[in-house]
N, CA, C and O of each residue as an XYZ file, in Angstrom:
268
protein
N       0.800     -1.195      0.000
C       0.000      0.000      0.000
C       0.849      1.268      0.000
O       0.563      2.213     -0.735
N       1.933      1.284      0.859
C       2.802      2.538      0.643
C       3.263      2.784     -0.889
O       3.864      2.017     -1.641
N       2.832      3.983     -1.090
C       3.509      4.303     -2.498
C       2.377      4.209     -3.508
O       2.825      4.544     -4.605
N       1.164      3.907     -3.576
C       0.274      3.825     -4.055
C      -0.457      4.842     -4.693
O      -0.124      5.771     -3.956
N      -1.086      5.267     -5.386
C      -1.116      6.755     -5.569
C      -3.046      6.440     -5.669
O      -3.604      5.495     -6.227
N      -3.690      7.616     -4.907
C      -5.269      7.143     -4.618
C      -5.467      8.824     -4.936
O      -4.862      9.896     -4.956
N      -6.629      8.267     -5.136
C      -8.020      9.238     -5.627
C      -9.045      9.546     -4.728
O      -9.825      8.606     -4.576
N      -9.377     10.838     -3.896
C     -10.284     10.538     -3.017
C     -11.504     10.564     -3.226
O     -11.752     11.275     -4.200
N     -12.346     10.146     -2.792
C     -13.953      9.548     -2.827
C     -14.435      9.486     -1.816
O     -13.948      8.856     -0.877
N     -15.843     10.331     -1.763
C     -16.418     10.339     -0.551
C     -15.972     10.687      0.529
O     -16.401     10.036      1.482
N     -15.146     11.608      0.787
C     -14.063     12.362      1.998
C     -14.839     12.994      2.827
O     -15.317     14.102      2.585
N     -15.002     12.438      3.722
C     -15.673     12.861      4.942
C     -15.169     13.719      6.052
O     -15.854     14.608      6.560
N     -14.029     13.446      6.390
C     -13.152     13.659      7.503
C     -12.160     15.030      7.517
O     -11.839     15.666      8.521
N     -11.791     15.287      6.205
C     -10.508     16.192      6.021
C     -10.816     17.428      5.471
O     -10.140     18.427      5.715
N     -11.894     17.432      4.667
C     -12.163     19.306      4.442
C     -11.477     19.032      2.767
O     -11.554     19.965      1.967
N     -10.767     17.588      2.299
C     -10.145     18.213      0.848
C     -11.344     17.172     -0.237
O     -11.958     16.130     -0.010
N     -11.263     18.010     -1.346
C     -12.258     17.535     -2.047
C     -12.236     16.149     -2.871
O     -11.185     15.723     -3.350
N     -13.477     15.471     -3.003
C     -13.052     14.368     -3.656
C     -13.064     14.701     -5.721
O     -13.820     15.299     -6.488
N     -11.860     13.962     -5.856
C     -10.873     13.504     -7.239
C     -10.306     14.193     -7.229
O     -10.100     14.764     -8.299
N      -9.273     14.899     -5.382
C      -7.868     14.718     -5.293
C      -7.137     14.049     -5.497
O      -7.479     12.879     -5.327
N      -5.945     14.244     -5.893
C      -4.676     12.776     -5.959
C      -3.926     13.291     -5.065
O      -3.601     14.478     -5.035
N      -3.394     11.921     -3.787
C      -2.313     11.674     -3.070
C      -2.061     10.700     -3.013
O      -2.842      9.895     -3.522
N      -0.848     10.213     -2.374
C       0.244      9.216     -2.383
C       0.527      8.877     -0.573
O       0.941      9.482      0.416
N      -0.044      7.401     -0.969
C       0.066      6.737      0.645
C       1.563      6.239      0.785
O       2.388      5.512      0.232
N       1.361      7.279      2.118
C       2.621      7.211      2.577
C       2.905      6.301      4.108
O       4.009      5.947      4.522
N       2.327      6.198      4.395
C       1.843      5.050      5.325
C       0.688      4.316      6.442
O      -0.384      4.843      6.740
N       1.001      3.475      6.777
C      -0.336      2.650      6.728
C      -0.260      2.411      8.591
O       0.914      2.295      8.941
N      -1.002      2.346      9.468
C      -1.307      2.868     10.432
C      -2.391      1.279     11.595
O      -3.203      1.726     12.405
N      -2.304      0.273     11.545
C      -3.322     -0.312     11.733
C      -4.004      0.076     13.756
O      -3.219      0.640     14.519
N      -5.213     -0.270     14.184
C      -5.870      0.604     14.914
C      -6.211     -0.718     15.865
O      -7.379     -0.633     16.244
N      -5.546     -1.923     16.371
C      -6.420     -2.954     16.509
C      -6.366     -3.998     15.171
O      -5.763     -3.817     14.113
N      -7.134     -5.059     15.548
C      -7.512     -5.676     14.271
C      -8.209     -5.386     13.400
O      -8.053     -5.802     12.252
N      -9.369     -4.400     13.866
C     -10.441     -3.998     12.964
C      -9.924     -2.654     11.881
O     -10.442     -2.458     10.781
N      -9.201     -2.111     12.259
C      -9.449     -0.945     11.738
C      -7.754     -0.304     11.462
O      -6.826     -0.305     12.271
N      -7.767      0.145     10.225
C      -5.982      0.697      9.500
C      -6.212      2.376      9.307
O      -7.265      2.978      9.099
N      -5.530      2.634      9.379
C      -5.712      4.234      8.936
C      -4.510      4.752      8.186
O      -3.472      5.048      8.778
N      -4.660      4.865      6.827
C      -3.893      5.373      5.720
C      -3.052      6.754      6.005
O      -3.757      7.654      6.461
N      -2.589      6.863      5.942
C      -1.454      8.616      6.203
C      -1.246      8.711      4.573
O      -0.619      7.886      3.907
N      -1.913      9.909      4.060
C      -1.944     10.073      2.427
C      -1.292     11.462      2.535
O      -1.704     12.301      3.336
N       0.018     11.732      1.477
C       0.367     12.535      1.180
C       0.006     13.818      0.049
O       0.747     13.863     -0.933
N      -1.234     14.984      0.161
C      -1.764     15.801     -0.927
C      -0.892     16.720     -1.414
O       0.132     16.996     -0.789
N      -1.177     17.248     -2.491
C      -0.373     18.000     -3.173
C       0.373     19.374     -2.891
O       1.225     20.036     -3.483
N      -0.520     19.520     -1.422
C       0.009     20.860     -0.791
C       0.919     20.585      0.507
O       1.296     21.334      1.408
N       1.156     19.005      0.211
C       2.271     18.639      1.152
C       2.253     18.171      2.405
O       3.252     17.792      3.017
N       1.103     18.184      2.829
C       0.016     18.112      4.102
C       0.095     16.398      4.664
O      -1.083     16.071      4.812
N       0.835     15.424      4.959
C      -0.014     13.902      5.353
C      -1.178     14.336      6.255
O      -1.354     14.977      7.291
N      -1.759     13.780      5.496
C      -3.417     13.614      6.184
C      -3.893     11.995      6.675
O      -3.527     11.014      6.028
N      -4.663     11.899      7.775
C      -5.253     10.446      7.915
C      -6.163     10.556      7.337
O      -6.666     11.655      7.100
N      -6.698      9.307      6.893
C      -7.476      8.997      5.964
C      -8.239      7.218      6.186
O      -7.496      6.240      6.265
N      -9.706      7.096      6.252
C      -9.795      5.732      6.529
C     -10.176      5.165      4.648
O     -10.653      5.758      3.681
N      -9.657      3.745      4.875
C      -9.443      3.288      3.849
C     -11.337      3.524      2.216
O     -11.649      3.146      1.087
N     -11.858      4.344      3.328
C     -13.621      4.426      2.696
C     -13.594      5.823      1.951
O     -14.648      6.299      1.531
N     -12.554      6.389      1.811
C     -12.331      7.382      1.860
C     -11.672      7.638      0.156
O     -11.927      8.557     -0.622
N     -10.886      6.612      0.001
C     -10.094      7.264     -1.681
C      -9.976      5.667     -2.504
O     -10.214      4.545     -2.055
N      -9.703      5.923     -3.308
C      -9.332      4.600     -3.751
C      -8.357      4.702     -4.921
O      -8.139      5.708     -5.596
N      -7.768      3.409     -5.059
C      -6.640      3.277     -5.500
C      -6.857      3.265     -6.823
O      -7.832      2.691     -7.309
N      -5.672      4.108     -7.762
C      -5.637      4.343     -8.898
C      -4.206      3.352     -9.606
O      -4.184      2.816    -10.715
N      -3.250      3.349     -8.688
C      -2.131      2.551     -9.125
C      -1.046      2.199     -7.860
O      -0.671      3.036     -7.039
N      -0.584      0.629     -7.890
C       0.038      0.540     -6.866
C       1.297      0.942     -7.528
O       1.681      1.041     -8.694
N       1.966      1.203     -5.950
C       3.231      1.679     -6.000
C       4.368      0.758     -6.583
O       4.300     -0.416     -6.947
N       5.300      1.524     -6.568
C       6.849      0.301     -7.465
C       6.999     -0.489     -6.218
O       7.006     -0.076     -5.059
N       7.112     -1.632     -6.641
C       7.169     -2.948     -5.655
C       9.122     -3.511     -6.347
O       9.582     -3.298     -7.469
N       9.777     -4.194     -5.211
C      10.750     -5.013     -5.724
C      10.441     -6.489     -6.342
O      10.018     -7.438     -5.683
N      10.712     -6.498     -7.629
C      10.096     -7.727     -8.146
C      11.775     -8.570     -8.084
O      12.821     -8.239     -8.641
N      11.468     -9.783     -7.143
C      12.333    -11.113     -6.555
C      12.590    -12.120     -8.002
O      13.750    -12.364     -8.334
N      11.932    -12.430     -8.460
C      11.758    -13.190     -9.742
C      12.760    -13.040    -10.908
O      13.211    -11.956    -11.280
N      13.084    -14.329    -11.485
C      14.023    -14.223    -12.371
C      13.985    -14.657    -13.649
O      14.956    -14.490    -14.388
């Protein structure tokens, strides 16, 4: 999930509008039930964010092991 770049939808919580783009910068879990995203917006801001909130447009560069 880090590095992921999301679209927000339905933003309830933060005041920024949805079909922003930011970049999850890390991932937060709350318990078993519940994760809370730290998304990086364009004005530089990490914001929390629950996962109901944006959705993913492209995952991030992963190390590919494979040969």
């Amino acid at each position: 999930m880090v590095g992921d770049l999301v679209v927000l939808k339905d933003c309830q919580t933060t005041g920024y509008e949805d079909g922003m783009i930011g970049l999850i910068v890390k991932v937060e879990p709350l318990g078993a039930l519940y994760t809370i995203y730290w998304i990086l917006m364009p004005d530089g801001v990490e914001v929390p964010m629950w996962d109901s909130e944006f959705e993913v447009l492209s995952e991030g560069r992963r190390s590919d092991n494979s040969s």
